[in-house]
N, C-alpha and C positions, 0 to 999 in steps of 0.2 A: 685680533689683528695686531699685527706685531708694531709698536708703537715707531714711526720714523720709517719705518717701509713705502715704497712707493706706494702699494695699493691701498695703504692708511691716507697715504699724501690724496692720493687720486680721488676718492671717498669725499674728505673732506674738502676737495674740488668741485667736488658734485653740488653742495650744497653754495654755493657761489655760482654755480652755475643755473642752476633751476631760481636762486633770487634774483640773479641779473634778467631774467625772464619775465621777471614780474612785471619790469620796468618797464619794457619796451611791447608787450603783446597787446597792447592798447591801441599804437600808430597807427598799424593796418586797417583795423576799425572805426577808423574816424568820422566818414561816411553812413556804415552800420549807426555808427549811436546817433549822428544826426538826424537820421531814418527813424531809428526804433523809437531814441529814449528822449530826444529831443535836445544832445548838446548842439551848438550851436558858435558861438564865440568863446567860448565857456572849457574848448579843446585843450591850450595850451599849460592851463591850471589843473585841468584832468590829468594831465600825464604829470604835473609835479606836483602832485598830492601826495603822490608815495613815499616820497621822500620827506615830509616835513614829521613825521614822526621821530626818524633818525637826526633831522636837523635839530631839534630841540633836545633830544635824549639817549644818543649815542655814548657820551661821552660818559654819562652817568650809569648805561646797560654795560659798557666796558668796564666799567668797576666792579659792578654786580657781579657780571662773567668773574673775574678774578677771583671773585670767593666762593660761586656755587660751581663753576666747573665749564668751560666753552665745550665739552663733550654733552651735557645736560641743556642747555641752554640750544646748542643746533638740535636736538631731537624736539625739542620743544617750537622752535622753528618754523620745523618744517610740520608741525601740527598745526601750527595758525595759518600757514598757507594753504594748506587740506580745507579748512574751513573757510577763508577768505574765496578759495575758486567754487564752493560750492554758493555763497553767498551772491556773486555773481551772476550763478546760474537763471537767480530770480529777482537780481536788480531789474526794478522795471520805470525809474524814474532816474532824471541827471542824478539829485540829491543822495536816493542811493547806493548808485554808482560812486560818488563823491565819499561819501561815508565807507563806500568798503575799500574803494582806495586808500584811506585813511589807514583803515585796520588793517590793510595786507603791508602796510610799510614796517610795522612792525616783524614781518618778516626779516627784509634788510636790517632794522637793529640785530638781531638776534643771530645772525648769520655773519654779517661783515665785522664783528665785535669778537664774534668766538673763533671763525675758522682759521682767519690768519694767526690768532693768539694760538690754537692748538698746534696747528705747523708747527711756530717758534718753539713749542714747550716740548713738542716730541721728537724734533728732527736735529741732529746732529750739527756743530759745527760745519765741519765739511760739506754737510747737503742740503744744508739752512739756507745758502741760498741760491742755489739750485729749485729748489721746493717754493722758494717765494716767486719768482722769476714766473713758475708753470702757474702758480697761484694768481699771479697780475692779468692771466688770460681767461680770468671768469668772466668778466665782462663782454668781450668781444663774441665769447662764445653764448652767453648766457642773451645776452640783447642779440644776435642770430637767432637762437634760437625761439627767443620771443617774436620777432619779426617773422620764422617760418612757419612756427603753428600757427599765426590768425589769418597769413597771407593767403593758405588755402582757401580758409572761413569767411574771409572779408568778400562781402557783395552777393554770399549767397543767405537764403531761409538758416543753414546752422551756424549764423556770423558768431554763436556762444561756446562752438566744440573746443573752441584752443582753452578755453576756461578747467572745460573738463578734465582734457586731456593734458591740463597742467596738474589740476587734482591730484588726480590720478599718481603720477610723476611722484609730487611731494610723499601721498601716502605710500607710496615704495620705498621714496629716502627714508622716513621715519623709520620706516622697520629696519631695513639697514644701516639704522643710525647705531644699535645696541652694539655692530662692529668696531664700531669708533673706538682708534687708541686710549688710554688712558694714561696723562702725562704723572710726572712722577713727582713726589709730592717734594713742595721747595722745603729743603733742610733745616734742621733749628740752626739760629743763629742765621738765616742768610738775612739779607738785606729786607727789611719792613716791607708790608706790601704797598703800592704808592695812594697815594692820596685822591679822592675824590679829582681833583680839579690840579696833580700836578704835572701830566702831559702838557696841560698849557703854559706852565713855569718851568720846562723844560725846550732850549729851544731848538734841539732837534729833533724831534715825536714833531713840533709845533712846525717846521720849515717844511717835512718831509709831507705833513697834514698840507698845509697850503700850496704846495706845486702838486700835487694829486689833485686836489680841487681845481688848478689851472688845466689839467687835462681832463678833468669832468666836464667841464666849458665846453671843450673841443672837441672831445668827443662825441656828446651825448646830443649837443649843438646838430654835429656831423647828422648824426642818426633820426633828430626829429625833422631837421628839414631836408634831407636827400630824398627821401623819398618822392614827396609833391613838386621838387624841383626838378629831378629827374624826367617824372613824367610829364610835366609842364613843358619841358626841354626839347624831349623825343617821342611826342606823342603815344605813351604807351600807361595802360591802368595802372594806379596805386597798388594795386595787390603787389602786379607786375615788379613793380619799382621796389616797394618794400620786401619780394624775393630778393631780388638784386643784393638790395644793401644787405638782409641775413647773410647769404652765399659772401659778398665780398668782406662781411665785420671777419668773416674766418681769416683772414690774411694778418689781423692780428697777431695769432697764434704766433706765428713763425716772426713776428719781432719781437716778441718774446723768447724764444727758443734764440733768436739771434744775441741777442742783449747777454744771457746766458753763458752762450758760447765768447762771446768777445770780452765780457768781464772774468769770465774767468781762464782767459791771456792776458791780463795786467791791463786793459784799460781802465782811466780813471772812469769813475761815474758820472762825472760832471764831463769831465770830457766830451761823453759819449753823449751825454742828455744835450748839449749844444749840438752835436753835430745831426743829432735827428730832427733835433727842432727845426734847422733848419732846412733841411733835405724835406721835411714834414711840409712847412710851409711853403715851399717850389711847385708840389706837387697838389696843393690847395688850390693853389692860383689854377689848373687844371682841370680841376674837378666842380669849380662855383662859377665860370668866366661862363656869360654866354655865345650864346653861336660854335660851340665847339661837336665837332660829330661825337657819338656815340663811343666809339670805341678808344679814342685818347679822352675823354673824360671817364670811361671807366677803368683805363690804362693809370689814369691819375690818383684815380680813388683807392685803387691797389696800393698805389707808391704811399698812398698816405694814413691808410689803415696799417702798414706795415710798419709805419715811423713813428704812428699812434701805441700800436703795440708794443716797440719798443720802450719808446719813451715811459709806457705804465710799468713795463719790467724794472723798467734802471732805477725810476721813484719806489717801488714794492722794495725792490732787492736792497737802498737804504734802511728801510724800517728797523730791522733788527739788529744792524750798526746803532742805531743814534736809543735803542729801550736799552736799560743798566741790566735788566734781568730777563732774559726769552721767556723762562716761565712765567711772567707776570706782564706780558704783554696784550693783556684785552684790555687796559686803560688807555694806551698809546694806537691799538686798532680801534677804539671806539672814538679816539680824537680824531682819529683820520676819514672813519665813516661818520662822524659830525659835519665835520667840514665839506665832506664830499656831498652828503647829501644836501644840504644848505645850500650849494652849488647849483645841484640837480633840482632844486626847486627852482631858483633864478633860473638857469637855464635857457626852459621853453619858452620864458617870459619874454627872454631878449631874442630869441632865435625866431620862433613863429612869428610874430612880428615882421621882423625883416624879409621873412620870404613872403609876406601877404603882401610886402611892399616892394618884393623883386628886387629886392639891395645886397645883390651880392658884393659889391663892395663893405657892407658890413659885415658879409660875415667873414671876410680877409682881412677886416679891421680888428675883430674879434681874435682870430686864430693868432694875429701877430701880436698882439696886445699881451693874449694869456702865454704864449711861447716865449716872451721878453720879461714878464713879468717872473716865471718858470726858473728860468738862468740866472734871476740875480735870487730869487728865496732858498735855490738848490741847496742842501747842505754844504759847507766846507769841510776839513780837516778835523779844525777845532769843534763840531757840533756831533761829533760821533764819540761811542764811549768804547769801543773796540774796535 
């Protein structure tokens, strides 16, 4: 596969996409494991368990990536995901469940560390960022489609098939992981390769790391409590609800695809990252207020899944502005999935909560909080090296 080609680009989208997966194919189930396994209050820590692998050792897997290869490291990936879904298959206590939550997070190391690093290493000036921009919409897509395979599963005898049938998934990627470009090896003489720990002594890898973690907040916030608030709201099942939010995370997409098209007519980035914040947060208040019908709240959730998406594009699309070298960028994506996943361990802590307590005033305290704090970390001028 021709290295910088969309279908290399696409490929290595995939795998961002079946991780983002991981994340989220647990919501629907919530009930299920009450039922089966016996979680209990114990939910919100379930779903950010995945993440603390990466929060502790993303930044050190992004170094690793740099010198064994982020081509080597996603085939290797998506083999520990193979295995994590069949481990599932016969978790039969919280504990575990807990434990292979654990090990499946090592997926997200090895994925959010390499893919975006391989983009940068094989994708041209010109379509570098173009390719980040489509890359920003693993998420949206990936947490969809975690939300759609359990949605079927939830509430019946096979509440386990989204496991399989994520399986399954990964072991196809592997095999077509041997497609995977192969970026071109950095020249003698170029620039040292970077340091263990100097993303962080750099302070834009470090800026562009902490407003991605502000839309980790908001997003993933979004996605753990819409569902049970939803159906709380309009009387209608969980499964139901968490269809919903899969079908609407896709609206994403196309604020990414926007973000794209508008930066590349001369808008600045920050510019842009203000004006969706706050378009983002209008359209919040919409979506959390209660007493509102059905269809202007999910009128709302459209507008703000689209301004979500954006806003991930225009933070992704800095990345390889503020690294010195694109080839050498899994130590600077491994700073940013540290931080992100760090995030997404707090997260469900502050959000489940809130909705047990029906406060949605907190969670527009929350949105605006992380959307303010967003605008002033944003890179400047001076914090980019091209």
């Amino acid at each position: 596969m021709k290295p910088g080609s969309w279908p290399s680009i696409a490929l290595i989208y995939l795998f961002g996409v079946l991780a983002a997966a991981s994340l989220s194919k647990i919501i629907p189930l919530q009930l299920d494991l009450q039922e089966h396994v016996g979680v209990t209050a114990g939910f919100g820590l379930l779903i950010s368990l995945i993440s603390l692998p990466a929060a502790l050792l993303a930044t050190f897997a992004g170094w690793i990536v740099d010198r064994v290869g982020a081509r080597t490291a996603l085939i290797t990936a998506a083999g520990v995901g193979v295995l994590a879904n069949l481990l599932y298959l016969f978790a039969a206590t919280e504990t575990a469940f807990r434990g292979t939550r654990l090990f499946e997070g090592l997926v997200m190391i090895g994925v959010y560390s390499s893919a975006p690093a391989l983009i940068m290493a094989t994708t041209t000036t010109e379509r570098r960022g173009r390719a980040m921009a489509l890359w920003s919409t693993y998420t949206p897509v990936g947490v969809s489609l975690g939300l759609l395979l359990s949605s079927g599963f939830a509430g019946t005898a096979h509440w386990r098939g989204s496991y399989l049938i994520h399986g399954v998934l990964f072991a196809l990627l592997a095999v077509a992981g041997v497609l995977l470009p192969r970026p071109q090896p950095v020249p003698a003489g170029a620039a040292a390769r970077p340091g263990l720990l100097s993303a962080f002594t750099q302070q834009g890898p470090l800026r562009v790391a902490l407003v991605f973690a502000m839309l980790v907040i908001t997003g993933l916030g979004t996605n753990t409590v819409f569902p049970r608030w939803y159906a709380g709201q309009h009387d209608v099942s969980l499964g139901v609800a968490s269809g919903i939010m899969g079908v609407a995370n896709l609206t994403m997409i196309f604020g990414g695809l926007l973000t794209a098209w508008i930066l590349a007519r001369g808008m600045t980035h920050l510019r842009w990252f203000v004006m969706i914040v706050i378009a983002g947060f209008l359209c919040a208040i919409a979506v959390f207020s209660p007493g509102i019908a059905s269809l202007p709240r999910l009128a709302g959730l459209v507008g703000w899944l689209l301004a979500s998406g954006a806003c991930v594009a225009v933070v992704t699309a800095m990345l390889p502005k503020v690294v010195a070298d694109p080839r050498q960028g899994a130590a600077a994506a491994g700073l940013l999935s540290q931080l992100a996943a760090a995030t997404t361990f707090v997260t469900p802590l502050i959000w489940v909560p809130l909705a047990a307590a029906g406060a949605w005033q907190g969670f527009l305290a929350v949105i605006a909080a992380a959307g303010i704090a967003g605008i002033l970390l944003f890179p400047r001028p001076r914090h980019t090296r091209h």
